[in-house]
C-alpha positions as CSV (number, residue, x, y, z in Angstrom):
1,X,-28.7,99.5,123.5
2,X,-25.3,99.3,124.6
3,X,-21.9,100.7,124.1
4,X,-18.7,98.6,124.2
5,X,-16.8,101.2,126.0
6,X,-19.4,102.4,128.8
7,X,-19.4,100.6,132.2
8,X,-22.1,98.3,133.4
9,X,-23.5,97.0,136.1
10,X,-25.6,94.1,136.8
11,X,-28.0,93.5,139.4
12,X,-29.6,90.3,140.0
13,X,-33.2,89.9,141.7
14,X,-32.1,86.1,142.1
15,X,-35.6,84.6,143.2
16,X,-37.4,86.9,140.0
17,X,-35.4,85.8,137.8
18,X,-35.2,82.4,138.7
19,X,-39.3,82.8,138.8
20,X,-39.1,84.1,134.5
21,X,-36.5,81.6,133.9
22,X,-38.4,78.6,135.3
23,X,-41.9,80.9,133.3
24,X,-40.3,80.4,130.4
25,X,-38.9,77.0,130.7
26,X,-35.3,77.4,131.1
27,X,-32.6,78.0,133.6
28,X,-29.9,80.6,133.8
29,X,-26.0,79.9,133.0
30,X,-24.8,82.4,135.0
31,X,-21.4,81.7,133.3
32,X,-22.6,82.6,130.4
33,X,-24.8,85.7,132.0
34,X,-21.8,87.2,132.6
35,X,-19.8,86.2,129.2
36,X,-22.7,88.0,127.6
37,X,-22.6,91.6,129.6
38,X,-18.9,91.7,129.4
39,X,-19.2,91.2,125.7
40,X,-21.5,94.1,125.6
41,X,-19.6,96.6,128.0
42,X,-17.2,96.8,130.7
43,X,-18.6,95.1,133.6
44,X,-17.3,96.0,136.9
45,X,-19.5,94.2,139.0
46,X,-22.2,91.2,138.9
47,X,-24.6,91.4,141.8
48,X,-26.8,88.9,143.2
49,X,-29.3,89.2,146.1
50,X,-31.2,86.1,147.3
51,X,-32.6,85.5,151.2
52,X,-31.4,82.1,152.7
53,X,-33.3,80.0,155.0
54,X,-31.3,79.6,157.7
55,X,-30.9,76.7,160.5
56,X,-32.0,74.2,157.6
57,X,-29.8,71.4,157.1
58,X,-29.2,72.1,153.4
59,X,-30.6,75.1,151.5
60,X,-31.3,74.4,147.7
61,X,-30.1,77.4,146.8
62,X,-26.7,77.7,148.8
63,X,-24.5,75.6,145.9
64,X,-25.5,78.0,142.9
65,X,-24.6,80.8,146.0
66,X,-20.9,79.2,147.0
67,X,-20.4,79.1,142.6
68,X,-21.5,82.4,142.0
69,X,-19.4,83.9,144.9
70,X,-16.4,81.9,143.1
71,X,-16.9,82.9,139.8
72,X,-17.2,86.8,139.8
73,X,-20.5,87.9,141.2
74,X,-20.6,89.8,144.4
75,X,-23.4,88.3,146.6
76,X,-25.5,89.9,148.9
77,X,-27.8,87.8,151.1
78,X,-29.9,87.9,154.3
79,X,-31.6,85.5,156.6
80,X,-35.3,84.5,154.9
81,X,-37.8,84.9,157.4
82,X,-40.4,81.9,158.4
83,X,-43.8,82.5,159.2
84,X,-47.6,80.9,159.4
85,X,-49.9,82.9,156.9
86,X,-53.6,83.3,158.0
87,X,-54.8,80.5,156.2
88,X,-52.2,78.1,158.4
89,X,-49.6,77.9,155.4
90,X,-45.9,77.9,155.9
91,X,-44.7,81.1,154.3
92,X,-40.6,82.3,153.7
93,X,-39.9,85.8,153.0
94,X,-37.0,87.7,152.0
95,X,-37.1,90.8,150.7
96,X,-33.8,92.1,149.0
97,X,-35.0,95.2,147.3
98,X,-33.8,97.8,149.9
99,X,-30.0,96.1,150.0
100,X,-30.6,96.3,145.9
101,X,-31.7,99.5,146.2
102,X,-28.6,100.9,148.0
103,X,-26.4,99.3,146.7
104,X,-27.2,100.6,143.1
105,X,-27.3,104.0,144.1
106,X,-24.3,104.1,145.1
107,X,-22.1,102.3,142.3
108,X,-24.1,104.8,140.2
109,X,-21.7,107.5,140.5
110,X,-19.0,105.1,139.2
111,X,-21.3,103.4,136.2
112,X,-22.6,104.5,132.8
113,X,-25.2,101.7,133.0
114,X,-27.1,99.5,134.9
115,X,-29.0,96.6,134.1
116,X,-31.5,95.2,136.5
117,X,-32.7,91.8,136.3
118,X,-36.4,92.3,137.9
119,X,-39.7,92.8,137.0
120,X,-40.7,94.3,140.4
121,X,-42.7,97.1,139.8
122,X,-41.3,98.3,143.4
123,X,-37.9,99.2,141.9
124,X,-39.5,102.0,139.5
125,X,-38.5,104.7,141.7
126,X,-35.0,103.4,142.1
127,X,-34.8,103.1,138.3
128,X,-35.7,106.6,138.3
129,X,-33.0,107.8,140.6
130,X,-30.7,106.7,138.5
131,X,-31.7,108.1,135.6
132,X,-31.6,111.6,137.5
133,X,-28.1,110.7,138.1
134,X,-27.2,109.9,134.7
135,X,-27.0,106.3,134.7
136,X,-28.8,104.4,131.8
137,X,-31.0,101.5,133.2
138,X,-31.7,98.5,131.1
139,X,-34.0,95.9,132.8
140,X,-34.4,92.0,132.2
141,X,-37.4,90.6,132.3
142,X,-40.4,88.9,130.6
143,X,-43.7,89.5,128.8
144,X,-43.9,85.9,127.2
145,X,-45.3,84.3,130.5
146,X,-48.7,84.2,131.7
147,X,-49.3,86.3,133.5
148,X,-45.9,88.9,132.6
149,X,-43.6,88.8,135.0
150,X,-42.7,92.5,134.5
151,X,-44.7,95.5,136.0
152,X,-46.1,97.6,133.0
153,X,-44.8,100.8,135.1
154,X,-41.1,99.7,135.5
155,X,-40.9,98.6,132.0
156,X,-42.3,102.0,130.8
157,X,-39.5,103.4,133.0
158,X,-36.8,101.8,132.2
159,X,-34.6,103.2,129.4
160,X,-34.7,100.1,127.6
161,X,-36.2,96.5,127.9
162,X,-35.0,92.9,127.7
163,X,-36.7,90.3,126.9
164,X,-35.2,87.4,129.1
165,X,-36.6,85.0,126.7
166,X,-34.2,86.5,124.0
167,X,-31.7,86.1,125.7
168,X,-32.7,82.3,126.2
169,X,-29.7,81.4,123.4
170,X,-26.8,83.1,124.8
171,X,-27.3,82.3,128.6
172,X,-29.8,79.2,128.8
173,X,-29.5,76.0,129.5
174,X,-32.3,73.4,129.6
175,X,-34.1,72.8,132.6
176,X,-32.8,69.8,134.9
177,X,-35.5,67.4,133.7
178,X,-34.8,67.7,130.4
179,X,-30.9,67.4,131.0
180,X,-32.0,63.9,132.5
181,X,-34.2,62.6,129.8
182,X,-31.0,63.3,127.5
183,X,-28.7,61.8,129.7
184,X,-30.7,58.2,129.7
């Protein structure tokens, strides 16, 4: 699957694969993430898109930001917009995919693999692209939840899968909850 001298990428759909993480019952040690893909290759450069809500008081999501942009990952984030669905809900959206998108295509040039954390079907095409350009694509993802959390048509693109929860050993760590019952 990998070769120890080629250079990788990754790219990190942060609220997808929180959503498999949390699926399959543990969280990510992003530390460790990045231990593992620099074990595997040369990793130039750790990506991670998330939307923030902005003009909240505190944002769950902005300390595992201010770490990650300390600790080697290059993070790219936008506002999260607010809005009232039809049904009266309060929704938040934040698409990163474009930013993602771009951003891949043009490191491609410069990388012998990427590896795309995402099961969002919508990145197919881009996974596509940059196989056309000669850039091996692995993507990280999940079958073990219900419902999958990967789209059968990227997976089938892709050059080769990964099952997130195989990975569960080398970069989990238990979920919060469980951390506290241990703790008292």
């Amino acid at each position: 699957m990998f070769y120890r001298d080629e250079r990788l990428a990754l790219f990190i759909d942060g609220s997808n694969l929180y959503a498999a993480g949390k699926a399959l019952g543990f969280d990510i040690d992003y530390k460790l993430l990045r231990q593992e893909f620099m074990r595997r290759g040369k990793l130039l450069r750790a990506f991670y898109y998330t939307a923030l809500l902005e003009g909240e008081d505190y944002s769950p999501i902005r300390p595992l930001v201010d770490w990650l942009n300390y600790n080697g990952f290059t993070i790219v984030t936008k506002p999260a917009k607010e809005f009232t669905d039809s049904q009266g809900r309060r929704k938040i959206k934040g698409n990163m995919d474009i930013e993602l998108a771009v951003d891949a295509m043009e490191l491609a040039p410069r990388v012998d693999h990427i590896v795309l954390f995402s099961g969002d079907g919508d990145f197919r095409p881009l996974v596509e692209a940059l196989q056309r350009a000669g850039v091996r694509v692995s993507v990280v993802s999940t079958i073990r939840s219900q419902p999958p959390m990967i789209a059968d048509e990227l997976r089938r693109q892709a050059d080769n899968f990964i099952e997130l929860d195989e990975l569960r050993d080398s970069i989990g760590r238990p979920p919060r909850d469980e951390i506290r019952a241990v703790a008292e």
